[in-house]
PDB file of N, CA, C and O in Angstrom:
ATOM      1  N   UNK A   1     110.947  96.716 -94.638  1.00  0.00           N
ATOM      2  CA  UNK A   1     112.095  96.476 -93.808  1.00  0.00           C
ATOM      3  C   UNK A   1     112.311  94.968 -93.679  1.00  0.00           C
ATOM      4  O   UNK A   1     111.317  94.286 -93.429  1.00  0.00           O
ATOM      5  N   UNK A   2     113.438  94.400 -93.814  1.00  0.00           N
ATOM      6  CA  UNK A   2     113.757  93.296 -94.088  1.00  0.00           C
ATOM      7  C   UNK A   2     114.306  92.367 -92.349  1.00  0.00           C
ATOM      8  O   UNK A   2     114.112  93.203 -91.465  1.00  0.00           O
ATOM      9  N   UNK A   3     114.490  91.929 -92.138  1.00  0.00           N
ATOM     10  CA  UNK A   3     115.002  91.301 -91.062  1.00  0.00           C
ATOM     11  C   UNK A   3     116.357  91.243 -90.757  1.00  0.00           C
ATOM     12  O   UNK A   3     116.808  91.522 -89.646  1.00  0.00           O
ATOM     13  N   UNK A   4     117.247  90.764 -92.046  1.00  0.00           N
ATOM     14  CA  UNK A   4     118.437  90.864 -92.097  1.00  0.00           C
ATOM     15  C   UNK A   4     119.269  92.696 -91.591  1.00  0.00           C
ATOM     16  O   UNK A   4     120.294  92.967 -90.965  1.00  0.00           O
ATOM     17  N   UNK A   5     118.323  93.469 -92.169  1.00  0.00           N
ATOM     18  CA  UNK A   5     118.629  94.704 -91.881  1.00  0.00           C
ATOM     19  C   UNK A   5     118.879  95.168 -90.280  1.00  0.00           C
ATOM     20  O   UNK A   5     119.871  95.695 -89.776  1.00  0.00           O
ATOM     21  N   UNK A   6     117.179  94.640 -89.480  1.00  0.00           N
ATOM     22  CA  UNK A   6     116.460  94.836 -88.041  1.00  0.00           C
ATOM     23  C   UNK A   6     118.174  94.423 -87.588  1.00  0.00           C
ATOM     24  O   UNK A   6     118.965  95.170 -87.012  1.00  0.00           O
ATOM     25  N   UNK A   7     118.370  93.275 -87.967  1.00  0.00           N
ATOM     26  CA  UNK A   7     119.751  92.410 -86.889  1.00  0.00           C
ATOM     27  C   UNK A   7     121.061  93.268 -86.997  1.00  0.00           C
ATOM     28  O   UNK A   7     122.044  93.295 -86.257  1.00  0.00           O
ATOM     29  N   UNK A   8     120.804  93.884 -88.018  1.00  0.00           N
ATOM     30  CA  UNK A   8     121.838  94.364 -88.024  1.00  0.00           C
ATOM     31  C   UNK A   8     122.027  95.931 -86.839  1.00  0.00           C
ATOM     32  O   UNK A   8     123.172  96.271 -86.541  1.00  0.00           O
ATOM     33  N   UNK A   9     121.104  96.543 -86.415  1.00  0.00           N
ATOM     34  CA  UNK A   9     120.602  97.509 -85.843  1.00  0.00           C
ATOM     35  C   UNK A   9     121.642  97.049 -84.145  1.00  0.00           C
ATOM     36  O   UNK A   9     122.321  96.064 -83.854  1.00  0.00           O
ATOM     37  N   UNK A  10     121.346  98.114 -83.509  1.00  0.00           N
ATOM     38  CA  UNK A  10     122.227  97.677 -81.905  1.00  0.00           C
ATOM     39  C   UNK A  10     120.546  98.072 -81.483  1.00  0.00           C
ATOM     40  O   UNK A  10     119.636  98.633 -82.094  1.00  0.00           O
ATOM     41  N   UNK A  11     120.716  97.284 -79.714  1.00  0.00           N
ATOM     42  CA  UNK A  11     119.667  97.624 -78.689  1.00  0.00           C
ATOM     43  C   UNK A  11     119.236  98.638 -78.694  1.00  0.00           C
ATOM     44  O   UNK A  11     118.015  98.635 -78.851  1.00  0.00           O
ATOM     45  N   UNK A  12     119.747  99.720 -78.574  1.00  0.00           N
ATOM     46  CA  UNK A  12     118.984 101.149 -78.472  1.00  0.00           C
ATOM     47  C   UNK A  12     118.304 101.025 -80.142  1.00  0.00           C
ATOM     48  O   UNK A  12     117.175 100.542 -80.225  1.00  0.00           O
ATOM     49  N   UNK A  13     118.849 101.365 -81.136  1.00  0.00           N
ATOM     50  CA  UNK A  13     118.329 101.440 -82.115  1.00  0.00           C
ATOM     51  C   UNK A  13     116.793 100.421 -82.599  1.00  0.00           C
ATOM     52  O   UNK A  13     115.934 100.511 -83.475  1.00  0.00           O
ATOM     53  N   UNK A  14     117.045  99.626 -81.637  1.00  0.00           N
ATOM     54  CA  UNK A  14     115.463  98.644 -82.051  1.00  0.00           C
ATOM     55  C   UNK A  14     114.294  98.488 -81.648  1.00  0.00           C
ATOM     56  O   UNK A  14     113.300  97.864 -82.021  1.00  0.00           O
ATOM     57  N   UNK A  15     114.719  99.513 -80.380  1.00  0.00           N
ATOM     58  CA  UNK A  15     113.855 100.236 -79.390  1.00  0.00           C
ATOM     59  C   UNK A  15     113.430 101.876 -79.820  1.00  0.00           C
ATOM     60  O   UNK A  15     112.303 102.272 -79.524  1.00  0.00           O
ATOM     61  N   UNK A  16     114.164 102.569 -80.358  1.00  0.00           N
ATOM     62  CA  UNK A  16     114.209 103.695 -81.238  1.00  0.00           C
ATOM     63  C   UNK A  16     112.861 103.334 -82.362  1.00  0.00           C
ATOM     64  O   UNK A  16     111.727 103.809 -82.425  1.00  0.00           O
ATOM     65  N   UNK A  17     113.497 102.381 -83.107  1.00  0.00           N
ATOM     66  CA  UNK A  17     112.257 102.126 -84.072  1.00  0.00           C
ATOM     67  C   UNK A  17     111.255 101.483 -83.749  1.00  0.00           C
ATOM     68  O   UNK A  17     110.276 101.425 -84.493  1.00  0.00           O
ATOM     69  N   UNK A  18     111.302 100.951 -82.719  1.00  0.00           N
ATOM     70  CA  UNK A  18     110.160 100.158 -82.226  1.00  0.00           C
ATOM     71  C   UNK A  18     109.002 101.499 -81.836  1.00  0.00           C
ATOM     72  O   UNK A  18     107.830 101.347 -82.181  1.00  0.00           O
ATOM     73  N   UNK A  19     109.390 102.684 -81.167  1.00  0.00           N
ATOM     74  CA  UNK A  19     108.739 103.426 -80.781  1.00  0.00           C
ATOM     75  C   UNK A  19     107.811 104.313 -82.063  1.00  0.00           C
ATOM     76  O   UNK A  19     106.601 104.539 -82.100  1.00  0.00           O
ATOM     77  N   UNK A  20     109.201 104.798 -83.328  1.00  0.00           N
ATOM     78  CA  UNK A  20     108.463 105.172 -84.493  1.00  0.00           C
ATOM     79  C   UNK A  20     107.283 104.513 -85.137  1.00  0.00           C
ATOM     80  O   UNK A  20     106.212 104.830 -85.653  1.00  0.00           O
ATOM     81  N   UNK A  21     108.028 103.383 -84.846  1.00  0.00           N
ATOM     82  CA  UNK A  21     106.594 102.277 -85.740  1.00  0.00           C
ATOM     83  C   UNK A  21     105.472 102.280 -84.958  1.00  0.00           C
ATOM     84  O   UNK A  21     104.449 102.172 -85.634  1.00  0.00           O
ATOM     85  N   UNK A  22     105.270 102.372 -83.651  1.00  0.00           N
ATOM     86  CA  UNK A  22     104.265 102.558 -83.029  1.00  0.00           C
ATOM     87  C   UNK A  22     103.630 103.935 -83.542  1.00  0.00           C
ATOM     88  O   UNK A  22     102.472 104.056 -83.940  1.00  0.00           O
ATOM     89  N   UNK A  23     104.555 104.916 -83.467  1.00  0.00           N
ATOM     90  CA  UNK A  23     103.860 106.316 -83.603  1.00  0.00           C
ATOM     91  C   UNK A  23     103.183 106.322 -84.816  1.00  0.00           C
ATOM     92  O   UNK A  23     102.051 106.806 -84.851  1.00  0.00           O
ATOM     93  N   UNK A  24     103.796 105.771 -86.016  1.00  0.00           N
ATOM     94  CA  UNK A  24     103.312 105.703 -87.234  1.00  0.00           C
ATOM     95  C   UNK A  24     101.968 104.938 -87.508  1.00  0.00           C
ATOM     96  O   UNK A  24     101.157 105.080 -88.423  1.00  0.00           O
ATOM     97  N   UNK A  25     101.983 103.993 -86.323  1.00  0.00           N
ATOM     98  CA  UNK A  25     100.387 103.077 -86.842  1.00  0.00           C
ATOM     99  C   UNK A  25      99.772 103.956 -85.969  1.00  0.00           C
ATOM    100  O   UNK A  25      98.632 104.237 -86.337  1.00  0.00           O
ATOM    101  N   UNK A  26     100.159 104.543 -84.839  1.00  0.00           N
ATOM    102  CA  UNK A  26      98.900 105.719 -84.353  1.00  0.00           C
ATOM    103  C   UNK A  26      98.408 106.758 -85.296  1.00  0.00           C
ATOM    104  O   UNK A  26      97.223 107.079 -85.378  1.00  0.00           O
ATOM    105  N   UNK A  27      99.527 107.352 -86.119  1.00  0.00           N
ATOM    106  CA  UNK A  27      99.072 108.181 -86.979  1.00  0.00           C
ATOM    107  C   UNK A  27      98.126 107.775 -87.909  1.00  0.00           C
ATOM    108  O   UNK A  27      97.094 108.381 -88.197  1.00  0.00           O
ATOM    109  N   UNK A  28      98.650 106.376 -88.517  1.00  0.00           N
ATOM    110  CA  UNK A  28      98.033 105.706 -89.503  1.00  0.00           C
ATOM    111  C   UNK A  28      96.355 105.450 -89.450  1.00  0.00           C
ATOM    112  O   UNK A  28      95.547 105.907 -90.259  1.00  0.00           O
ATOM    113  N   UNK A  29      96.065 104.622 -88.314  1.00  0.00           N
ATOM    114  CA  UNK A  29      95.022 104.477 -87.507  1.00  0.00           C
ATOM    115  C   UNK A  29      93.959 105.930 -87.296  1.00  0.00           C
ATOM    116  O   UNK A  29      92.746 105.844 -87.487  1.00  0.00           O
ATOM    117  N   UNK A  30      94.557 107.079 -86.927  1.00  0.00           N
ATOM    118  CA  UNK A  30      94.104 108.255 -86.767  1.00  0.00           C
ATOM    119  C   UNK A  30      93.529 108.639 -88.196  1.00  0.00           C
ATOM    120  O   UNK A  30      92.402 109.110 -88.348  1.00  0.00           O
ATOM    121  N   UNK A  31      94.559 108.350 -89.388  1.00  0.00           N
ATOM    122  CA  UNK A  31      94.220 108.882 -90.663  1.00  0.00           C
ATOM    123  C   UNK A  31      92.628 107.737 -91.082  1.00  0.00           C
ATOM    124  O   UNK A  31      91.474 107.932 -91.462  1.00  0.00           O
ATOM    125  N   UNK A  32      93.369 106.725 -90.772  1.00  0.00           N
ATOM    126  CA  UNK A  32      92.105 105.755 -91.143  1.00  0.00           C
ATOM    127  C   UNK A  32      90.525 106.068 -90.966  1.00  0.00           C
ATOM    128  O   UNK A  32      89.621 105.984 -91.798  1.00  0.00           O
ATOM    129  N   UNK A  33      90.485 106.569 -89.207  1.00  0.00           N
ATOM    130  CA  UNK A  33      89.364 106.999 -88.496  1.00  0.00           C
ATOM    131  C   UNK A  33      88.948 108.498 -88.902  1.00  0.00           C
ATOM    132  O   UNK A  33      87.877 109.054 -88.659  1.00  0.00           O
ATOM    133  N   UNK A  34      89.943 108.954 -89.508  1.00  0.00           N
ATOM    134  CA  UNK A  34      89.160 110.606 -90.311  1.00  0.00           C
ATOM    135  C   UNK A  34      88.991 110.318 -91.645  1.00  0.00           C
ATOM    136  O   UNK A  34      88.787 111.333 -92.311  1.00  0.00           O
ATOM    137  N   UNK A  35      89.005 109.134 -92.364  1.00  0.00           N
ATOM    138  CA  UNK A  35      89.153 109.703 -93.404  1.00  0.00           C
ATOM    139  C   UNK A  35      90.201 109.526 -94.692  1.00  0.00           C
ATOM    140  O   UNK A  35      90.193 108.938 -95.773  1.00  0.00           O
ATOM    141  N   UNK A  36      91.005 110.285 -94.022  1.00  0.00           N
ATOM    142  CA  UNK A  36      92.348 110.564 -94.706  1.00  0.00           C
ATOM    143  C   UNK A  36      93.315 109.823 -95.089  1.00  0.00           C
ATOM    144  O   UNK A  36      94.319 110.449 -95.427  1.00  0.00           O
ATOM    145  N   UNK A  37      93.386 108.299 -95.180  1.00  0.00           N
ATOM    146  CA  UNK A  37      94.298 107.665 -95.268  1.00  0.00           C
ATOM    147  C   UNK A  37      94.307 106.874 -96.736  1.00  0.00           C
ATOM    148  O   UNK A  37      93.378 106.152 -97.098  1.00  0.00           O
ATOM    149  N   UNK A  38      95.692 107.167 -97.643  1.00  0.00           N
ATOM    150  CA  UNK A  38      95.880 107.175 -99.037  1.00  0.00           C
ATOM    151  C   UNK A  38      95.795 105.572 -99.054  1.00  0.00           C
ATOM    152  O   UNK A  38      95.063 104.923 -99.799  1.00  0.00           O
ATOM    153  N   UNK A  39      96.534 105.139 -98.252  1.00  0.00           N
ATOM    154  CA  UNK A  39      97.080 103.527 -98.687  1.00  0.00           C
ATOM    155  C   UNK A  39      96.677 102.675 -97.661  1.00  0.00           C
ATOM    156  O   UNK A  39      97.336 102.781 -96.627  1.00  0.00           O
ATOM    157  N   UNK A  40      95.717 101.810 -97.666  1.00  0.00           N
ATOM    158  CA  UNK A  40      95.169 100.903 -96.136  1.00  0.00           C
ATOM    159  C   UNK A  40      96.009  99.974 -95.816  1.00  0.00           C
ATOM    160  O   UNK A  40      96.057  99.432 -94.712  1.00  0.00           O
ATOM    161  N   UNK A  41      96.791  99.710 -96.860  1.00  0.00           N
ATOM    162  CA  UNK A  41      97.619  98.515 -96.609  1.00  0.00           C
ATOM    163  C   UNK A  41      98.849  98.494 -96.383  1.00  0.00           C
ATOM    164  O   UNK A  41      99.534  97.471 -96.404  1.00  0.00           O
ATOM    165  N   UNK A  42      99.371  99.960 -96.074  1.00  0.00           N
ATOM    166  CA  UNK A  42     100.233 100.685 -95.089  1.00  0.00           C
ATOM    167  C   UNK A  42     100.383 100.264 -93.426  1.00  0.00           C
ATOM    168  O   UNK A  42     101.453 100.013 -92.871  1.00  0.00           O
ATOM    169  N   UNK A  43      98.950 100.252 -92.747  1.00  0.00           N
ATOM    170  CA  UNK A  43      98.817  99.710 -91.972  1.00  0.00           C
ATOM    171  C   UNK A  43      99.535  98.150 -91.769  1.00  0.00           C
ATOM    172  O   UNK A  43     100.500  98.014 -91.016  1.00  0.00           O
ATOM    173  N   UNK A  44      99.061  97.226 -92.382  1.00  0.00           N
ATOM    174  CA  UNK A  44      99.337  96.266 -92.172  1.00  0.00           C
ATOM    175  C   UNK A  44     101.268  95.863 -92.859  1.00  0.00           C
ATOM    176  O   UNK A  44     101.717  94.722 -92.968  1.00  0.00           O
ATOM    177  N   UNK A  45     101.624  96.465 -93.018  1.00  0.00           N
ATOM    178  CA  UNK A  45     102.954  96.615 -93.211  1.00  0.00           C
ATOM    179  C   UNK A  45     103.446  96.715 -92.261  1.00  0.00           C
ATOM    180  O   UNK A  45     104.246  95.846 -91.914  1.00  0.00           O
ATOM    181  N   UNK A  46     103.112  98.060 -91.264  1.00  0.00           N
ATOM    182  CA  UNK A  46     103.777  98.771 -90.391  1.00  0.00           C
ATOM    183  C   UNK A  46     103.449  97.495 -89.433  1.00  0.00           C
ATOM    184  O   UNK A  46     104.443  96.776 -89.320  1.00  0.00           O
ATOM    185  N   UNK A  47     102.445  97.082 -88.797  1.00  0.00           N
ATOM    186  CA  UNK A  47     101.768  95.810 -87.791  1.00  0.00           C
ATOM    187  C   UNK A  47     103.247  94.583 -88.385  1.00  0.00           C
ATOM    188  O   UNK A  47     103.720  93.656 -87.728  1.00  0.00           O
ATOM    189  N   UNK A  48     103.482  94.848 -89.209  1.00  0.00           N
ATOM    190  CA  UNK A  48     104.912  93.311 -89.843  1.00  0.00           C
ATOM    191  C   UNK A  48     105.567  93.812 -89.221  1.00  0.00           C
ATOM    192  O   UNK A  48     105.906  93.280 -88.163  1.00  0.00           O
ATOM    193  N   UNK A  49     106.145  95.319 -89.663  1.00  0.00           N
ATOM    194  CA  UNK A  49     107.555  95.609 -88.938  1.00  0.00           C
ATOM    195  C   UNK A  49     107.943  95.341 -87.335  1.00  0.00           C
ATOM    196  O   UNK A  49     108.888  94.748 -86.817  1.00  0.00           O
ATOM    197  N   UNK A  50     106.461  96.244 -86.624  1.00  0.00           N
ATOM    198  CA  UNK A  50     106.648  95.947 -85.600  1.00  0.00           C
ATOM    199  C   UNK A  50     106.763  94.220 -84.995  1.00  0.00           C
ATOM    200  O   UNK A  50     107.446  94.035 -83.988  1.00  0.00           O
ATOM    201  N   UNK A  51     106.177  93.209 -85.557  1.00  0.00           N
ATOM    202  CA  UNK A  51     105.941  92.538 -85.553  1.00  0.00           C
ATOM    203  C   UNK A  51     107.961  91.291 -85.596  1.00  0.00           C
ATOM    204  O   UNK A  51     108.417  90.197 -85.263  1.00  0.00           O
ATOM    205  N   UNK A  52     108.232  92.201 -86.056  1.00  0.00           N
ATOM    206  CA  UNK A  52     109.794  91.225 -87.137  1.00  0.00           C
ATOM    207  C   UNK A  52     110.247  92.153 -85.924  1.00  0.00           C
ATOM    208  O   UNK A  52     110.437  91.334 -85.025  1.00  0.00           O
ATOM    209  N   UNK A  53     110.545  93.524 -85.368  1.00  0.00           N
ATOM    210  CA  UNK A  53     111.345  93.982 -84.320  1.00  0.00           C
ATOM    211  C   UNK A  53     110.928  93.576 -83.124  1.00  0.00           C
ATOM    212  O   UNK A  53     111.925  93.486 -82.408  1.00  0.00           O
ATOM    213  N   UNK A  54     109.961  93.283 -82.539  1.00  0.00           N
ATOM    214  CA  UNK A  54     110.070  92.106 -80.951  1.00  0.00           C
ATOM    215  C   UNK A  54     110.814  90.801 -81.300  1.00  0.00           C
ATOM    216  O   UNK A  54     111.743  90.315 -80.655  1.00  0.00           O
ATOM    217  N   UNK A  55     110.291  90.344 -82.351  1.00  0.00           N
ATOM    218  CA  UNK A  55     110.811  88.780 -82.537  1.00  0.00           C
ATOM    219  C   UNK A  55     112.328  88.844 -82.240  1.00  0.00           C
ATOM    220  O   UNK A  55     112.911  87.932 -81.654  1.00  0.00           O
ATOM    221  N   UNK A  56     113.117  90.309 -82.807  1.00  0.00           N
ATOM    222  CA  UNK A  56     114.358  90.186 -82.840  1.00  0.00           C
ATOM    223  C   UNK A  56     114.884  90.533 -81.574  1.00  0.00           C
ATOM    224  O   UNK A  56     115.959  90.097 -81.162  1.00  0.00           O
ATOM    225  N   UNK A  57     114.053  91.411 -80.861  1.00  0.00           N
ATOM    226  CA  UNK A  57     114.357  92.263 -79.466  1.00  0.00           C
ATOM    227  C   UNK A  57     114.342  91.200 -78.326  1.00  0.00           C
ATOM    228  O   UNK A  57     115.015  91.226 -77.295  1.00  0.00           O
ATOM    229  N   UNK A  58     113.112  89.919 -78.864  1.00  0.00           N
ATOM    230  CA  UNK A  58     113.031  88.864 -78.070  1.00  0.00           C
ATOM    231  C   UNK A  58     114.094  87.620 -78.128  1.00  0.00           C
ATOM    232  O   UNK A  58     114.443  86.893 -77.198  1.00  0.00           O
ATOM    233  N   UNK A  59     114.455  87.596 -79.340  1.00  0.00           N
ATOM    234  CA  UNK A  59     115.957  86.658 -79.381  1.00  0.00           C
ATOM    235  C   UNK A  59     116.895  87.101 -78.985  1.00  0.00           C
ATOM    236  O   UNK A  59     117.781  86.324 -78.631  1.00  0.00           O
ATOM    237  N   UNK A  60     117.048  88.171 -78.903  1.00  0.00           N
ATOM    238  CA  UNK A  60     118.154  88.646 -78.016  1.00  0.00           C
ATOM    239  C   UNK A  60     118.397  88.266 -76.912  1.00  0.00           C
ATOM    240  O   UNK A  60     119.407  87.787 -76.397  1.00  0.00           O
ATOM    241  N   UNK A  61     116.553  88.703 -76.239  1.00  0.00           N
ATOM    242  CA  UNK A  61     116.892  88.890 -75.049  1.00  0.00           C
ATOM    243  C   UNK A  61     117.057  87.048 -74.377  1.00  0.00           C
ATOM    244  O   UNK A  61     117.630  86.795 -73.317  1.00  0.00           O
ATOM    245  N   UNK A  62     116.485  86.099 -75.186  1.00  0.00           N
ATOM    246  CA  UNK A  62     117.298  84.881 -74.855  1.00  0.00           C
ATOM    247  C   UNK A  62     117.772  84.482 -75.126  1.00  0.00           C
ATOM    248  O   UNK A  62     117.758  83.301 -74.780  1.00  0.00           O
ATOM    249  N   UNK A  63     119.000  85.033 -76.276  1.00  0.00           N
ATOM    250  CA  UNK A  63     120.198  84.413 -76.814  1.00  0.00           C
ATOM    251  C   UNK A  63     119.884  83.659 -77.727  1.00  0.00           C
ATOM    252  O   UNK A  63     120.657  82.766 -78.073  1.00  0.00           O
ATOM    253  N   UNK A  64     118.525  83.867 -78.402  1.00  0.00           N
ATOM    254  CA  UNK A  64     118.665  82.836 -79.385  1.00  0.00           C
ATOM    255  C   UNK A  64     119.196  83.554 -80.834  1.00  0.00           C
ATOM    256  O   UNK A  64     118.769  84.631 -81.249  1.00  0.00           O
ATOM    257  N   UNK A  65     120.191  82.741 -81.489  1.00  0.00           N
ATOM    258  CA  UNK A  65     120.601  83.232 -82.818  1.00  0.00           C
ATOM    259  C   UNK A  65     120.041  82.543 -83.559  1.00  0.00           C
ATOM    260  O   UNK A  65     119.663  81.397 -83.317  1.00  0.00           O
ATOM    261  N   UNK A  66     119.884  83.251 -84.750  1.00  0.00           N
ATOM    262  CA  UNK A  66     119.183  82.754 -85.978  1.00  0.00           C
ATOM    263  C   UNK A  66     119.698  83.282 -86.803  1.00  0.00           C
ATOM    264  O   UNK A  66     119.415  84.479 -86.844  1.00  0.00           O
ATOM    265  N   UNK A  67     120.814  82.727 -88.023  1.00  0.00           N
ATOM    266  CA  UNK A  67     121.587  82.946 -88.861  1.00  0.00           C
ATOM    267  C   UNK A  67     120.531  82.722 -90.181  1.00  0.00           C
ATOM    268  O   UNK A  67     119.793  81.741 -90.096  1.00  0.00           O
ATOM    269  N   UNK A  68     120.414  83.608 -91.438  1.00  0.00           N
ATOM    270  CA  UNK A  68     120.251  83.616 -92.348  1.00  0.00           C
ATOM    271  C   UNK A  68     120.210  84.274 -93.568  1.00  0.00           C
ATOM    272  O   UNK A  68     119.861  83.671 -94.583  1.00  0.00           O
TER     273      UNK A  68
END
């Protein structure tokens, strides 16, 4: 997921995914701790995304724009 994309998203929607991406590194995390998990570096993908959606949830929330 790219950034340019995240901005493009409205408030509810970044909060929407903010919640999936959480659910997904719980799952992820869960698969990790049994066992079961195909790709480790899945994890640390998902930790970016969430990571790129506060940054954006947080410029918002002080008006800062960042054009690029």
């Amino acid at each position: 997921m790219k950034a340019k994309e995240i901005r493009q998203m409205s408030d509810k929607e970044l909060n929407a995914k903010l919640l999936d991406l959480k659910s997904e590194l719980f799952n992820l995390r869960f698969q990790m701790a049994t066992g079961q998990l195909d790709n480790p570096m899945r994890i640390n993908s998902v930790k970016r995304d969430i990571a790129r959606v506060k940054t954006i949830a947080r410029e918002r929330e002080l008006s800062i724009r960042k054009e690029v």
